[in-house]
C-alpha positions in Angstrom: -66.3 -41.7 -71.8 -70.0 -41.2 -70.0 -70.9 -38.5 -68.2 -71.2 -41.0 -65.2 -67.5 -42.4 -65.9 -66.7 -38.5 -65.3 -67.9 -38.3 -62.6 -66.6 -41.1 -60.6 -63.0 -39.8 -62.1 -63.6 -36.3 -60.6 -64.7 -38.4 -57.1 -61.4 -40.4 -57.8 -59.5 -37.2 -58.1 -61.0 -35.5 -55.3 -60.2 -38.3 -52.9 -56.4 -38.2 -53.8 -56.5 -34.7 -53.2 -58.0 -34.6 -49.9 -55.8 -37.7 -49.0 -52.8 -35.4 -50.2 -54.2 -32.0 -48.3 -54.6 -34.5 -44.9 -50.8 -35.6 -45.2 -49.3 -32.1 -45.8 -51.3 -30.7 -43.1 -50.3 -33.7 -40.7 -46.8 -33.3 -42.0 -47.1 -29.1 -41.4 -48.7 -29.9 -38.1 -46.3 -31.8 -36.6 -43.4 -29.1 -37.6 -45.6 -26.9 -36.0 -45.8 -29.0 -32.7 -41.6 -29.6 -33.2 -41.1 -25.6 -33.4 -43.6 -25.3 -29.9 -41.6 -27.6 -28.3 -38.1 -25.7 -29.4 -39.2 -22.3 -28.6 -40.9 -23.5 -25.0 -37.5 -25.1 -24.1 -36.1 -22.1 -25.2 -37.9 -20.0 -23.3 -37.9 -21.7 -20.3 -33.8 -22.2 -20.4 -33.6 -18.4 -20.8 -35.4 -17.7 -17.2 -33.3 -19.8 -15.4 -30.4 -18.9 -17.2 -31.6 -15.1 -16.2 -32.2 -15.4 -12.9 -28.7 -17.6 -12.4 -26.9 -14.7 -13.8 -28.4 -12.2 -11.5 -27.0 -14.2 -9.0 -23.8 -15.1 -10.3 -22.8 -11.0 -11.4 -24.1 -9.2 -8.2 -22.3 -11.0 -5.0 -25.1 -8.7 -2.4 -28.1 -10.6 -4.5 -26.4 -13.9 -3.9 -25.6 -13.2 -0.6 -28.5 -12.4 0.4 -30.5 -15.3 -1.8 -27.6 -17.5 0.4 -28.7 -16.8 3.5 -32.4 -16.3 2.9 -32.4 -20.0 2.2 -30.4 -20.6 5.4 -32.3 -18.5 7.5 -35.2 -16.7 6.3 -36.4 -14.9 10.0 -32.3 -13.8 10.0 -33.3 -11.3 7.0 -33.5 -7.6 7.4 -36.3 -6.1 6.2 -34.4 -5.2 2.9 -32.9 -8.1 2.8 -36.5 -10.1 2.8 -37.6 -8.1 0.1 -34.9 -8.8 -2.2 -35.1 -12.4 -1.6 -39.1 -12.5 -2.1 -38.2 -10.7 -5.5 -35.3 -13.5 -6.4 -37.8 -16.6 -5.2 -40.8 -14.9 -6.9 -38.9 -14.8 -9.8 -37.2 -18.1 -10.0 -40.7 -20.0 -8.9 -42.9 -18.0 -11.7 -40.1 -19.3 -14.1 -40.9 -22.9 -12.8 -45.2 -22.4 -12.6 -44.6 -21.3 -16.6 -42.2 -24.6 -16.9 -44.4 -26.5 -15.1 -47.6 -25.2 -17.1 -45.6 -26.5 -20.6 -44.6 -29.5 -19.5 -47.8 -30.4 -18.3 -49.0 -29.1 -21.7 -47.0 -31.2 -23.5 -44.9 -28.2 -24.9 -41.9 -29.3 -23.3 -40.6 -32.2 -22.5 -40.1 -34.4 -19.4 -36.4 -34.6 -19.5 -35.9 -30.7 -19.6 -38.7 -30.5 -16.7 -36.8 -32.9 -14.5 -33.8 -30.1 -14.1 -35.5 -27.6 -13.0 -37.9 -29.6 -11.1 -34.5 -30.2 -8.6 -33.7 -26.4 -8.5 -37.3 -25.9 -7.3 -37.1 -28.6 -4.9 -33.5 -27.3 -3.5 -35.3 -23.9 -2.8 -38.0 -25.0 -1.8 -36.5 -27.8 0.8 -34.4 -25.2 2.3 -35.0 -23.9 5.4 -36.1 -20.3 4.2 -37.4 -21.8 0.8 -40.1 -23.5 3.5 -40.9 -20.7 4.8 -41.1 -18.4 2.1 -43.9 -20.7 0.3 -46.1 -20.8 3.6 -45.9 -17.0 3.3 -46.5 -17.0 -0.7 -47.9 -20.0 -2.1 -51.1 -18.4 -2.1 -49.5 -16.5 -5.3 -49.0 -19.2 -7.4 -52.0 -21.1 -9.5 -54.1 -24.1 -8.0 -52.5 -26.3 -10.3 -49.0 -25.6 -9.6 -49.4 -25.4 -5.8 -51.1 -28.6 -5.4 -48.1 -30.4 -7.2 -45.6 -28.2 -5.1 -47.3 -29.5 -2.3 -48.5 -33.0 -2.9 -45.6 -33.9 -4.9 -42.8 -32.1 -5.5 -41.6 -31.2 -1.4 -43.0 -34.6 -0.1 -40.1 -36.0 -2.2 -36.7 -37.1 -0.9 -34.2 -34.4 -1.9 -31.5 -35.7 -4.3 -28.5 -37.0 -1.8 -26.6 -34.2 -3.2 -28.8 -31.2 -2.9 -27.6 -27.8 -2.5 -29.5 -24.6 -2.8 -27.7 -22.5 -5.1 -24.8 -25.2 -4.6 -24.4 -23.2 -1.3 -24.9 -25.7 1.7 -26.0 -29.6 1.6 -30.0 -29.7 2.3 -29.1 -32.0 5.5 -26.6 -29.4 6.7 -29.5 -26.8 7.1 -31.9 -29.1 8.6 -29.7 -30.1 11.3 -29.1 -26.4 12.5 -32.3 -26.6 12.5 -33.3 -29.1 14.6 -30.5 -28.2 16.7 -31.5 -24.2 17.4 
């Protein structure tokens, strides 16, 4: 064997082993991009599933979530403070959804959930009002698809915030007062 035959085997062998590095790495990558995707769901299912247990174990916090959402103006000063808290923390839950699923971190079907307990809140008549007092809070991105998207959207026939009171139930007192 020629020096020269050597060397197009070591070329030979090189190639193979880059081909065999790109296929692990594609194969490591894409477990990788698996796990993201797990651990962003994850994540995201834990703050909701948070902030629906503060709700469900202390009956004054979902009182006062209740009729925030009916009546925002009918809130004490207390009162108005809690329920900025609660919708603060619910809508930074969705603005870090939101952020992943645009990201491609999670996925479409997991976003589409909370997407309608976003839209409940913020379609009721105290949701409404509570963004024109703190949208300014939340990043450009996630307030221009709030506002061009998300509440320009019919609410689901069956929307209730907090599974309280039907959407159209608040918007008539509404008109009506």
């Amino acid at each position: 064997m020629t020096l020269a035959d050597l060397g197009s085997l070591g070329e030979l062998v090189g190639a193979v082993a880059t081909v065999a590095t790109l296929a692990y790495l594609a194969v490591q990558i894409r477990n990788s991009t698996s796990a993201v995707k797990a651990a962003s769901a994850q994540s995201v299912h834990e703050s909701f599933a948070t902030w629906y247990r503060m709700l469900a174990t202390d009956a004054e916090v979902s009182a006062i979530t209740t009729k925030g959402c009916r009546d925002y103006s009918s809130l004490s000063e207390t009162e108005k403070g809690r329920f900025i808290g609660l919708s603060m923390a619910i809508l930074l839950c969705s603005q870090d959804a939101f952020m992943k699923w645009r990201e491609g971190s999670l996925s479409g079907e997991l976003w589409v959930g909370w997407e309608f307990v976003v839209q409940n809140l913020l379609l009721s008549p105290g949701g409404k009002e509570f963004w024109r007092e703190r949208s300014y809070m939340f990043g450009e991105a996630y307030r221009q698809y709030v506002e061009g998207d998300l509440i320009l959207r019919a609410p689901h026939p069956d929307a209730k915030p907090l599974g309280a009171f039907p959407l159209s139930d608040a918007a008539a007192s509404n008109d009506s007062a």
